[in-house]
C-alpha positions as a LaTeX table, in Angstrom:
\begin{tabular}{lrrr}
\hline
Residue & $x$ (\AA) & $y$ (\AA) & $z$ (\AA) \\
\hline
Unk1 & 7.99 & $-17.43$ & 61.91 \\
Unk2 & 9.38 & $-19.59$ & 58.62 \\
Unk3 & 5.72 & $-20.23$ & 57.88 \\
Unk4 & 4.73 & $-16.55$ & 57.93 \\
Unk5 & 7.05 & $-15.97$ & 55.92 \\
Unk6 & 7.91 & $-18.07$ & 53.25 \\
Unk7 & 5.46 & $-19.00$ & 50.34 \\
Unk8 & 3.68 & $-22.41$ & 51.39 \\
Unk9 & 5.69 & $-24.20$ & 48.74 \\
Unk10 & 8.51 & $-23.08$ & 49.80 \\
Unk11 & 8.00 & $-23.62$ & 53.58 \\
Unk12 & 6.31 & $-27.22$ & 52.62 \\
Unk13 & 9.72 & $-27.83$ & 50.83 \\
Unk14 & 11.72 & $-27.25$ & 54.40 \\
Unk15 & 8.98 & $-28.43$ & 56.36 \\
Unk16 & 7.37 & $-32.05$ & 54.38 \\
Unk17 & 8.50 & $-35.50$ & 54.12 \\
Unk18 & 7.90 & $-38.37$ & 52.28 \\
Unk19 & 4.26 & $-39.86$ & 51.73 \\
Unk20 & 2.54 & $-40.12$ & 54.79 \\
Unk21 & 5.24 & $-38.51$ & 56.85 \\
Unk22 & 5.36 & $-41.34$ & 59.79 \\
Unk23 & 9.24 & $-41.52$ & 59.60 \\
Unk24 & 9.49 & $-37.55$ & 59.65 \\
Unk25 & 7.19 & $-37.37$ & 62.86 \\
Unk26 & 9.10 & $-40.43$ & 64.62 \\
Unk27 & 12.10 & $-38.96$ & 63.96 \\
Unk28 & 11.12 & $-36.00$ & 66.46 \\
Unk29 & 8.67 & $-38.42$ & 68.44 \\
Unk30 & 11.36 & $-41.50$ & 68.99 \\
Unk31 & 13.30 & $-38.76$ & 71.82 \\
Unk32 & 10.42 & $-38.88$ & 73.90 \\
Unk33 & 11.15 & $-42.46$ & 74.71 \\
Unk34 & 13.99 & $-41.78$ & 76.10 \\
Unk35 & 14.70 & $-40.81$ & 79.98 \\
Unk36 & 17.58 & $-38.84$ & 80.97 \\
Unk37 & 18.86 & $-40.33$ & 83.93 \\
Unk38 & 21.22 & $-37.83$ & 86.52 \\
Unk39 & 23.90 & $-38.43$ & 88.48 \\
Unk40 & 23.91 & $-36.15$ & 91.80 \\
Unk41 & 26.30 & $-34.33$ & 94.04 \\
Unk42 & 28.62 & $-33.86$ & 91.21 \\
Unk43 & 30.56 & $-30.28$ & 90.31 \\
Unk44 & 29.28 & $-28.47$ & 87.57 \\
Unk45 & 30.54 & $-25.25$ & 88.22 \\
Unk46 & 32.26 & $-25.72$ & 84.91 \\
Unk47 & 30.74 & $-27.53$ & 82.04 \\
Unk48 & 32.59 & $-29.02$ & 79.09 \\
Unk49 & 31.27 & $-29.16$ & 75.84 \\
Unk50 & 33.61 & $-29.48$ & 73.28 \\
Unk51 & 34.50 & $-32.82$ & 70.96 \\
Unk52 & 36.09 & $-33.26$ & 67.56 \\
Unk53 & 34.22 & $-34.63$ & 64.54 \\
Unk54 & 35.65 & $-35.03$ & 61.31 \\
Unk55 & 39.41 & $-34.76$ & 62.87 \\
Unk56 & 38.49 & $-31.06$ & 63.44 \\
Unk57 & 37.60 & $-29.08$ & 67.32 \\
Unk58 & 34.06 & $-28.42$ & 67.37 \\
Unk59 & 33.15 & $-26.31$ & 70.65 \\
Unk60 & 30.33 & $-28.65$ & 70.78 \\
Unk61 & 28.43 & $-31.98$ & 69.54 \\
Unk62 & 26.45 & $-30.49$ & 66.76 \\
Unk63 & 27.15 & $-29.93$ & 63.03 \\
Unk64 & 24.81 & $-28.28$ & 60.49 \\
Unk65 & 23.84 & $-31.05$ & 58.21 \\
Unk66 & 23.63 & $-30.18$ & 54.36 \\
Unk67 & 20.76 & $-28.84$ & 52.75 \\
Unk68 & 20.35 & $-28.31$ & 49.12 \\
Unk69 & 18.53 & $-25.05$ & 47.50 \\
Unk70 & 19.45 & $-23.06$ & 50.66 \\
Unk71 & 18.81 & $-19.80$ & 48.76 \\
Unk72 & 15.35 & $-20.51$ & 48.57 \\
Unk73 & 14.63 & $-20.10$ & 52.09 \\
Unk74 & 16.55 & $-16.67$ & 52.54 \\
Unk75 & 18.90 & $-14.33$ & 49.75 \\
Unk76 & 21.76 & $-14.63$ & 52.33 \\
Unk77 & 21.49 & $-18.62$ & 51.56 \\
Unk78 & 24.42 & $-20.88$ & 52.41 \\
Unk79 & 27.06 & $-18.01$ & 53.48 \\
Unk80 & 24.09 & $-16.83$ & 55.85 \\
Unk81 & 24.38 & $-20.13$ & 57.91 \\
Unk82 & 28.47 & $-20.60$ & 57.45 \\
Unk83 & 28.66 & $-17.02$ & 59.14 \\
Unk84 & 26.23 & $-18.24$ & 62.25 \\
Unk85 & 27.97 & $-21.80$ & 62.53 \\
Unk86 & 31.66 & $-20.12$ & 62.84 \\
Unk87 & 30.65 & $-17.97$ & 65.46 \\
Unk88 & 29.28 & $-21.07$ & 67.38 \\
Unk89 & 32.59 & $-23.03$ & 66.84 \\
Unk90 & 30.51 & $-25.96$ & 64.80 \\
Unk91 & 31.02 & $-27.75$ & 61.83 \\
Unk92 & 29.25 & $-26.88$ & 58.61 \\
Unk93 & 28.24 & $-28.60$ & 55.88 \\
Unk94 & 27.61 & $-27.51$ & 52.78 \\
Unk95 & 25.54 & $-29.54$ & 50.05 \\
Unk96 & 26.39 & $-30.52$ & 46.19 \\
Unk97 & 22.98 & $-29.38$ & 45.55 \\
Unk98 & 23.82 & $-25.53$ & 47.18 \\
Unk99 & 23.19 & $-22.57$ & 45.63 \\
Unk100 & 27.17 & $-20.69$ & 46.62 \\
Unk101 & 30.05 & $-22.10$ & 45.15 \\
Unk102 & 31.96 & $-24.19$ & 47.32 \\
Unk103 & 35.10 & $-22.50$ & 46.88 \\
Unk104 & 33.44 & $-19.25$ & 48.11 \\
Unk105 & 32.22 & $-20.80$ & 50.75 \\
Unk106 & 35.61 & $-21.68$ & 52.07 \\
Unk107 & 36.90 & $-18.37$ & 51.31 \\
Unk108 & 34.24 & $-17.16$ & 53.88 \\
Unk109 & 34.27 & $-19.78$ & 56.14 \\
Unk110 & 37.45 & $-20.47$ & 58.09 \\
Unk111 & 36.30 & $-22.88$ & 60.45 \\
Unk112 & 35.61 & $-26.66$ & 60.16 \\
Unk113 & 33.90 & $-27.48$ & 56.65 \\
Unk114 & 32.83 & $-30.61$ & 55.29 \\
Unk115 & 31.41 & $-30.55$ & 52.00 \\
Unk116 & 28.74 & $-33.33$ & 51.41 \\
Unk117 & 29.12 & $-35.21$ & 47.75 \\
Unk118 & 27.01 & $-37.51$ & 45.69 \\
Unk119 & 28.60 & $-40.40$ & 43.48 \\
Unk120 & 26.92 & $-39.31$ & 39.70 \\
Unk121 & 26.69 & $-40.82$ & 36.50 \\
Unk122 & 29.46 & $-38.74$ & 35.86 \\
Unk123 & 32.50 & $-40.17$ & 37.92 \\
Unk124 & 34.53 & $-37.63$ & 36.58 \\
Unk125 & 32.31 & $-35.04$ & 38.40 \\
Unk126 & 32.37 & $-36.56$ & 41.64 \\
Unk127 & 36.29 & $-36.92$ & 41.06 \\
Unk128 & 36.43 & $-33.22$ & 39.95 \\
Unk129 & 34.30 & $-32.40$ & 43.40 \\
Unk130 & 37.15 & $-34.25$ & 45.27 \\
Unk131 & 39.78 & $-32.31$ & 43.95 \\
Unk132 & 38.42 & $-28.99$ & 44.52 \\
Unk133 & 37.41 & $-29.60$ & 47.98 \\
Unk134 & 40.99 & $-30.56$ & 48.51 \\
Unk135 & 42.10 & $-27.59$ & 47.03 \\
Unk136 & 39.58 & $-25.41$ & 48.78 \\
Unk137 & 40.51 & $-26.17$ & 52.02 \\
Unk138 & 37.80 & $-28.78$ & 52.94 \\
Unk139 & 38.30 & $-31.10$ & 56.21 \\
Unk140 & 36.04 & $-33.60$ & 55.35 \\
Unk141 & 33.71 & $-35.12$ & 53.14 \\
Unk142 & 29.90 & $-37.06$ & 53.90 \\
Unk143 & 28.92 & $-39.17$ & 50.97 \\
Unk144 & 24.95 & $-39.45$ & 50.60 \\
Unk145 & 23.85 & $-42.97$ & 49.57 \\
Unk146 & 19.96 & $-42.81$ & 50.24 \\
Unk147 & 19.12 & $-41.26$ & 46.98 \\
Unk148 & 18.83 & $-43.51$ & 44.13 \\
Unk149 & 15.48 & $-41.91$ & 43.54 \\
Unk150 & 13.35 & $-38.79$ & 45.15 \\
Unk151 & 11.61 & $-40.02$ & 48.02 \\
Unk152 & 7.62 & $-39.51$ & 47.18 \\
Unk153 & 7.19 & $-35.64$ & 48.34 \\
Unk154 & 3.70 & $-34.96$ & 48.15 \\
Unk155 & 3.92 & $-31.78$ & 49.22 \\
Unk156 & 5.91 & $-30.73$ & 46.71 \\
Unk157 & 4.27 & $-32.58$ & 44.04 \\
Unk158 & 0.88 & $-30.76$ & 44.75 \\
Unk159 & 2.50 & $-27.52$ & 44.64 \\
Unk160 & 4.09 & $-28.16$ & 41.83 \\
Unk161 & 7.59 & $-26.90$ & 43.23 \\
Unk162 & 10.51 & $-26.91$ & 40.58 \\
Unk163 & 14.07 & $-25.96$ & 40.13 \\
Unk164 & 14.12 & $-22.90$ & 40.19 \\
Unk165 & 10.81 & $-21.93$ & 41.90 \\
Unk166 & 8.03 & $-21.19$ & 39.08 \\
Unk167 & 5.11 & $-18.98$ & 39.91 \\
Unk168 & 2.50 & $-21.52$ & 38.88 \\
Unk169 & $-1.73$ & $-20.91$ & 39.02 \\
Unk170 & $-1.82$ & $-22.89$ & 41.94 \\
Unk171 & 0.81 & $-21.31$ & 43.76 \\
Unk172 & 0.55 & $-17.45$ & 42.88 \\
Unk173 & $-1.80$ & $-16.17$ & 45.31 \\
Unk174 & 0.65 & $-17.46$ & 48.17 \\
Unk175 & 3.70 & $-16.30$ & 46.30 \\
Unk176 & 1.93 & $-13.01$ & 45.85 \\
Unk177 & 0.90 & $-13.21$ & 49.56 \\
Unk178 & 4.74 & $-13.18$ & 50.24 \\
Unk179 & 6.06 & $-9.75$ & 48.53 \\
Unk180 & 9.52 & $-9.86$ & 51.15 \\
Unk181 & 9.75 & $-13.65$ & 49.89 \\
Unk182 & 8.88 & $-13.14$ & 46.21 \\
Unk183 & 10.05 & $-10.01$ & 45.14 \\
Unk184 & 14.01 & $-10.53$ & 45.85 \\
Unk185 & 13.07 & $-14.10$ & 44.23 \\
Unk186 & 12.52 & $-12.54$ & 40.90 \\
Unk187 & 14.60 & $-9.59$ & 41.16 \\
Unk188 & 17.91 & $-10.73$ & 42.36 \\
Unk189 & 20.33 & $-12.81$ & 41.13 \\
Unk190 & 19.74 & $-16.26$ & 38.56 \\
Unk191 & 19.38 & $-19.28$ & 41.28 \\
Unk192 & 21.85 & $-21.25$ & 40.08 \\
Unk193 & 22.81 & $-25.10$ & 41.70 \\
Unk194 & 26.67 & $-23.33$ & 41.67 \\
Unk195 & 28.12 & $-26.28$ & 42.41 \\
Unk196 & 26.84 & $-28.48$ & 39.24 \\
Unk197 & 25.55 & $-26.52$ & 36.77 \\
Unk198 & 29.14 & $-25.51$ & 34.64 \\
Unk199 & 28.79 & $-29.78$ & 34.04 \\
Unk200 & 25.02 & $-30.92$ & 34.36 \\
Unk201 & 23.28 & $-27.76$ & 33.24 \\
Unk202 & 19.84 & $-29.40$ & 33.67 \\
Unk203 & 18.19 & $-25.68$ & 34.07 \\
Unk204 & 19.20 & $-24.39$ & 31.60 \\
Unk205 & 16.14 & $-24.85$ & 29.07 \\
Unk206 & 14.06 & $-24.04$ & 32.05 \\
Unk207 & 12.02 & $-25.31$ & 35.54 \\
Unk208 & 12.12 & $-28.33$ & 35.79 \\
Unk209 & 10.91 & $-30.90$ & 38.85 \\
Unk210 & 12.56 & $-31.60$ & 41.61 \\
Unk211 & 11.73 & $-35.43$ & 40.57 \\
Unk212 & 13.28 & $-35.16$ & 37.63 \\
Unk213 & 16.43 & $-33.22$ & 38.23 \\
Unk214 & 17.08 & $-36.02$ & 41.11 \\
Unk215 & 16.36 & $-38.83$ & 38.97 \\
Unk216 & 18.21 & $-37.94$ & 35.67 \\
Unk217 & 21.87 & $-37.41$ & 38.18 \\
Unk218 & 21.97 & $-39.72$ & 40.61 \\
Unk219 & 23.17 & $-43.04$ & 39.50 \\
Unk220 & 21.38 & $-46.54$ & 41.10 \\
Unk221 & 24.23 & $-48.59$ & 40.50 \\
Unk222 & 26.62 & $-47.35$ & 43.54 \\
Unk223 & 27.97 & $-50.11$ & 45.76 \\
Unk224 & 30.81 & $-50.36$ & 48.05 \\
Unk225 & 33.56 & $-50.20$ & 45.31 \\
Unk226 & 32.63 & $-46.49$ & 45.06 \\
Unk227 & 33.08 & $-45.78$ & 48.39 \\
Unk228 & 35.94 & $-47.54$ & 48.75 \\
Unk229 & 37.21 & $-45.58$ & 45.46 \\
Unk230 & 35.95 & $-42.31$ & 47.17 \\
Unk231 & 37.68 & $-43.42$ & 50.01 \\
Unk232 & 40.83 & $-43.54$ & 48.30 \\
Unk233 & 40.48 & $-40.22$ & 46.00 \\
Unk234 & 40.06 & $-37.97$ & 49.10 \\
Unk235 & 42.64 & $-39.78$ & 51.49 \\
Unk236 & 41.07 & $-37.92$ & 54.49 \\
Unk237 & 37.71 & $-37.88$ & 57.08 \\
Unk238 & 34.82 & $-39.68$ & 55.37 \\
Unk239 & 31.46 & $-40.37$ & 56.62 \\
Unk240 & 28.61 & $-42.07$ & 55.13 \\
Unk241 & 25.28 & $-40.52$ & 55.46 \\
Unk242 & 22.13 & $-42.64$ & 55.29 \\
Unk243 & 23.28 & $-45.73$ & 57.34 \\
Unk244 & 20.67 & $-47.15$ & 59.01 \\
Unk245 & 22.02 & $-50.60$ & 60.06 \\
Unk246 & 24.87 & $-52.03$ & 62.38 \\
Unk247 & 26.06 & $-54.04$ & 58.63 \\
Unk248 & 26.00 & $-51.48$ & 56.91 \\
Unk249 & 28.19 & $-49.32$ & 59.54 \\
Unk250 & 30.46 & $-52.30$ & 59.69 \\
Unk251 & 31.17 & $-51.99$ & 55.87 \\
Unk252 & 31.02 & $-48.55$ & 55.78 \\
Unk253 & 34.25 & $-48.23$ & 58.03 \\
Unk254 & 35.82 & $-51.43$ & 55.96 \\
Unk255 & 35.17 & $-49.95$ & 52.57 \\
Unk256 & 37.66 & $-46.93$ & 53.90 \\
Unk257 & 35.02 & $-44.61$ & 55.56 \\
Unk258 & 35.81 & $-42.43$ & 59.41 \\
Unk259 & 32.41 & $-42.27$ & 60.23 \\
Unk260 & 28.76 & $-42.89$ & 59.83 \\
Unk261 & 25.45 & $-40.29$ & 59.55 \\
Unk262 & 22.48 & $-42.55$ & 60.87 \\
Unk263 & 20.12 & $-40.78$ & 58.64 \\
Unk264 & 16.64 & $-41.52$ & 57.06 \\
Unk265 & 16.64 & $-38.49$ & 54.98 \\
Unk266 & 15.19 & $-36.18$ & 57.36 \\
Unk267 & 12.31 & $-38.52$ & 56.27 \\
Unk268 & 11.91 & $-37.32$ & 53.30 \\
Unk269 & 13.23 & $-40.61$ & 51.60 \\
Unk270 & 11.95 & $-44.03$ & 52.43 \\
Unk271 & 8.77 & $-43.54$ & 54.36 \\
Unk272 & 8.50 & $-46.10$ & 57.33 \\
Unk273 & 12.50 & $-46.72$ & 58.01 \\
Unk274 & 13.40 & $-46.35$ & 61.43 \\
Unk275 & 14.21 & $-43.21$ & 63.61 \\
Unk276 & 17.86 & $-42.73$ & 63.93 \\
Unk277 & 17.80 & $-42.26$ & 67.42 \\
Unk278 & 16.75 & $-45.31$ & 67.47 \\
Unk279 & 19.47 & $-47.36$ & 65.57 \\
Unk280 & 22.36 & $-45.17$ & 67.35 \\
Unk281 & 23.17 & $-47.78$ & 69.92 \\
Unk282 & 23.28 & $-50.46$ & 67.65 \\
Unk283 & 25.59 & $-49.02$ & 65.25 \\
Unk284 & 28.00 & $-47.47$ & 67.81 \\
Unk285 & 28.45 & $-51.27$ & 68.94 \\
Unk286 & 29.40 & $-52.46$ & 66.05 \\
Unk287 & 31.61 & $-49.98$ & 64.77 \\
Unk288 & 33.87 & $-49.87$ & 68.02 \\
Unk289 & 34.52 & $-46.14$ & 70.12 \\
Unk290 & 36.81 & $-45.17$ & 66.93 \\
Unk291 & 34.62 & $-43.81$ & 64.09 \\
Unk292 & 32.64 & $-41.10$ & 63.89 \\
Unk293 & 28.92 & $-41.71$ & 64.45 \\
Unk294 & 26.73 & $-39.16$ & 63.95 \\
Unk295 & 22.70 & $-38.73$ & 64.57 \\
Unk296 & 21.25 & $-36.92$ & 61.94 \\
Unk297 & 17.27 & $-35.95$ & 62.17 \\
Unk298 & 15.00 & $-35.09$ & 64.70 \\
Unk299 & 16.65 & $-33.04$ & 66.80 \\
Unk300 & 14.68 & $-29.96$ & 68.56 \\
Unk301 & 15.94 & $-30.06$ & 71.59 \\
Unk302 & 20.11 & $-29.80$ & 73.07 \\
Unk303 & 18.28 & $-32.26$ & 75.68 \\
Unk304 & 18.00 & $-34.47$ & 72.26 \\
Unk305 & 21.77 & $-33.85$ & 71.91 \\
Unk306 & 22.58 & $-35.22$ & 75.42 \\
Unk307 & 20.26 & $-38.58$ & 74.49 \\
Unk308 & 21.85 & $-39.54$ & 71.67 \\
Unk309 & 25.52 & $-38.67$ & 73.29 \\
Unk310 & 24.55 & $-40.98$ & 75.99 \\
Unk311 & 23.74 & $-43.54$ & 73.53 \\
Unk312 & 26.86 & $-43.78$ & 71.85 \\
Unk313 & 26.83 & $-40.82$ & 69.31 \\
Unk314 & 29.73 & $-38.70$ & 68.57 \\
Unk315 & 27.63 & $-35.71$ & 67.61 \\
Unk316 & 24.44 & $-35.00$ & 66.17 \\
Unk317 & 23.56 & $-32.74$ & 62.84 \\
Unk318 & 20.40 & $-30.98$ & 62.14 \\
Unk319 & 18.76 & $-29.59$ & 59.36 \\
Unk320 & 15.75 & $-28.17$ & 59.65 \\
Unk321 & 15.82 & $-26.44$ & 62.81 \\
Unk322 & 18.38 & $-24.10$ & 61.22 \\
Unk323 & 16.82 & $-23.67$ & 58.00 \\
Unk324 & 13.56 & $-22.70$ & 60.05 \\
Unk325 & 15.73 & $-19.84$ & 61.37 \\
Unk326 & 17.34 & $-18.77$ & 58.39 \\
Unk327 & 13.90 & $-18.66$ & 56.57 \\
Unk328 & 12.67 & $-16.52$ & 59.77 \\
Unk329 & 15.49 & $-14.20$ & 59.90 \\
Unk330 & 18.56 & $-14.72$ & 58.06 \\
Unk331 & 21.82 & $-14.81$ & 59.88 \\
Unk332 & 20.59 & $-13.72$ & 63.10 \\
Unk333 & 17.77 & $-16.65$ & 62.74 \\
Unk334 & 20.26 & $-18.61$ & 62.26 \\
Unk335 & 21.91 & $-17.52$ & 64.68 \\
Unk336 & 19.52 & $-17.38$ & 67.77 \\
Unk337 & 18.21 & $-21.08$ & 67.05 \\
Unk338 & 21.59 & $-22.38$ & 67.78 \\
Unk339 & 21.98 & $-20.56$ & 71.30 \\
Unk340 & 18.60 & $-21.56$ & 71.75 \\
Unk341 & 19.94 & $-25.18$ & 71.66 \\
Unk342 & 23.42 & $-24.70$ & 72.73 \\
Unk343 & 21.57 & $-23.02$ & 76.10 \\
Unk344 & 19.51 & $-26.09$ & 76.32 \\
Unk345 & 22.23 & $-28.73$ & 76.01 \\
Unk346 & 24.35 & $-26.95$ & 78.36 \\
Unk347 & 21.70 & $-26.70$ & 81.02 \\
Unk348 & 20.60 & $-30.54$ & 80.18 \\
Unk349 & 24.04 & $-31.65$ & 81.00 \\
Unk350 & 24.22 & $-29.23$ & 84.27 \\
Unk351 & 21.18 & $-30.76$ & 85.59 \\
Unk352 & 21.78 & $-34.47$ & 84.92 \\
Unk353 & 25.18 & $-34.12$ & 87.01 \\
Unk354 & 27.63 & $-33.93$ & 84.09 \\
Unk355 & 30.57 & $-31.56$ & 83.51 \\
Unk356 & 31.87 & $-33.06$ & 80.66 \\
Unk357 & 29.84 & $-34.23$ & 77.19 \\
Unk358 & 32.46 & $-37.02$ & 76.81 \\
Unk359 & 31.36 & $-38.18$ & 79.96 \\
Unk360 & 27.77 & $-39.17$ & 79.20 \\
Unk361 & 27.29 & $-42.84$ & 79.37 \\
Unk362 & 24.26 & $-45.72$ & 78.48 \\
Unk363 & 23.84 & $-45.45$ & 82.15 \\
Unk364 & 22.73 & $-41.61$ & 81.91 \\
Unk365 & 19.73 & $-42.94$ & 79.21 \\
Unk366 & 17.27 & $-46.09$ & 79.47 \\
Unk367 & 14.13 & $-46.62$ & 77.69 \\
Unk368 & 10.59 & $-45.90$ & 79.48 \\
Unk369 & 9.84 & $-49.65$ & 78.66 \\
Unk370 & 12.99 & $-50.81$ & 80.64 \\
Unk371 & 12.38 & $-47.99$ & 83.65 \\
Unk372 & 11.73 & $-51.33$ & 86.31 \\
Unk373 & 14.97 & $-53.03$ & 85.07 \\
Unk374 & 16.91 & $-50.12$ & 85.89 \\
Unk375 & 15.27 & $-48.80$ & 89.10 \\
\hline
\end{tabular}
């Protein structure tokens, strides 16, 4: 339904990765590897879901991950999704790169909000960003570290896609294609990155890349002295999003941090790193049962959910399933692809024997290579 429609650059923003896309189609793929294995005989008349993440309830093990230039995808854009996730009881998370002001956000939103932050050029913007998320009623904060540069979006590059969206040659016949899409594009209000652009106003003199925007903010020097500076400026729940390695986890939770996102990007960053389903284990072990750790990418299933519970994660986060319902149909999109999956992990837990999500264990999961070890 996103596909129909959106304009193909827009929908090939949502739906592409980076160069040849393996890490965005193992990030889905990697699940199937996995075998849910039941227990039997046990009572699930009653089936418990709920978990905390980020020091906050959550009525279950999902959060919505954050996603930059949400208004693209629907008019509704960020508050859209906020509205969906508080009737589900999840966390939300909203992105620096959003197009709705994260203090109206919060106004909106009363439940569990984390807000997800960049370290710039410009400490005193990522300092500023602290401060009014502290101010704004924020539980938590996710600090991205996987973006020194724009990952190598060929999709985007052929159609030319830029901040705001430009009718180009190339891409006006599917823009005009899209007159629901297109017209409240050009009619309604400026798209604006709210968050950034009273400091960085990079738009102002007009489109400009994606590329370009990314690599004129983002600075490549960031090392663990940042976080551990972050870590001291907000005082409260911090996870790091883009771990991909036990180390790295390790220092994450020395240099001050709660938690960890095992997180390639969606794929849409380094093309060829590893599914995070993949690396959950790992990390879990060497961060102890304390911190957060959170699987972020690939999930389509609330069967996916239960894997990567069972594996050691806290709670999972996804993206693009819920932007592919927002783009379909706005709140209520948004809205039916999360019962779709809170249905499915309740059911997936039901049938492997398990009436609590806390409960699942490495022995509800093995590997299909290591089926005859565990028979």
């Amino acid at each position: 339904m996103a596909r129909k429609r959106l304009p193909r650059p827009i929908f090939d923003y949502i739906d592409g990765g980076a160069d040849d896309e393996v890490s965005l189609r193992r990030n889905v793929t990697a699940f199937s590897n996995y075998e849910l294995v039941p227990d039997i005989l046990n009572d699930v008349s009653a089936v418990r879901t709920g978990t905390k993440l980020f020091g906050q309830p959550s009525r279950w093990p999902l959060m919505l991950a954050p996603t930059g230039l949400t208004r693209m995808f629907h008019c509704d854009a960020e508050l859209a999704v906020a509205r969906a996730a508080a009737r589900h009881g999840i966390v939300y998370s909203l992105s620096t790169m959003g197009t709705t002001r994260l203090e109206d956000l919060a106004q909106a939103f009363a439940g569990p909000k984390v807000f997800q932050i960049y370290i710039f050029k410009d400490r005193g913007l990522t300092a500023e960003f602290v401060a009014r998320c502290r101010d704004a009623g924020f539980h938590g904060l996710a600090l991205t570290v996987d973006t020194p540069v724009a990952g190598n979006r060929e999709r985007d590059r052929r159609s030319g896609l830029s901040l705001p969206p430009k009718l180009t040659l190339k891409s006006l016949l599917s823009f005009a294609r899209h007159p629901s899409w297109s017209l409240p594009a050009l009619t309604g209000s400026k798209f604006d990155l709210a968050n950034v652009s009273h400091r960085i106003d990079a738009l102002a003199s007009g489109p400009m890349s994606l590329f370009d925007y990314i690599g004129g903010q983002f600075d490549r020097s960031v090392g663990w002295r940042d976080v551990e500076w972050l870590a001291r400026e907000w005082n409260g729940p911090l996870a790091i999003k883009g771990v991909m390695t036990p180390k790295d986890a390790r220092r994450s939770i020395a240099s001050g941090a709660t938690g960890v996102m095992v997180s390639n990007h969606g794929g849409r960053q380094l093309d060829g790193a590893p599914a995070p389903i993949d690396q959950i284990a790992a990390v879990r072990d060497a961060v102890g049962g304390g911190p957060d750790v959170i699987c972020d990418g690939g999930i389509r299933r609330g069967s996916d959910v239960a894997k990567a519970l069972a594996l050691g994660a806290t709670a999972c986060s996804i993206g693009r399933p819920y932007l592919y319902g927002l783009a379909a149909g706005g709140e209520a999109g948004v809205d039916r692809a999360l019962t779709l999956l809170t249905e499915e992990f309740e059911r997936t837990l039901t049938l492997a024997g398990v009436n609590d999500a806390g409960a699942l264990s490495r022995g509800h999961v093995r590997t299909r290579e290591n089926r005859r070890d565990m028979a």
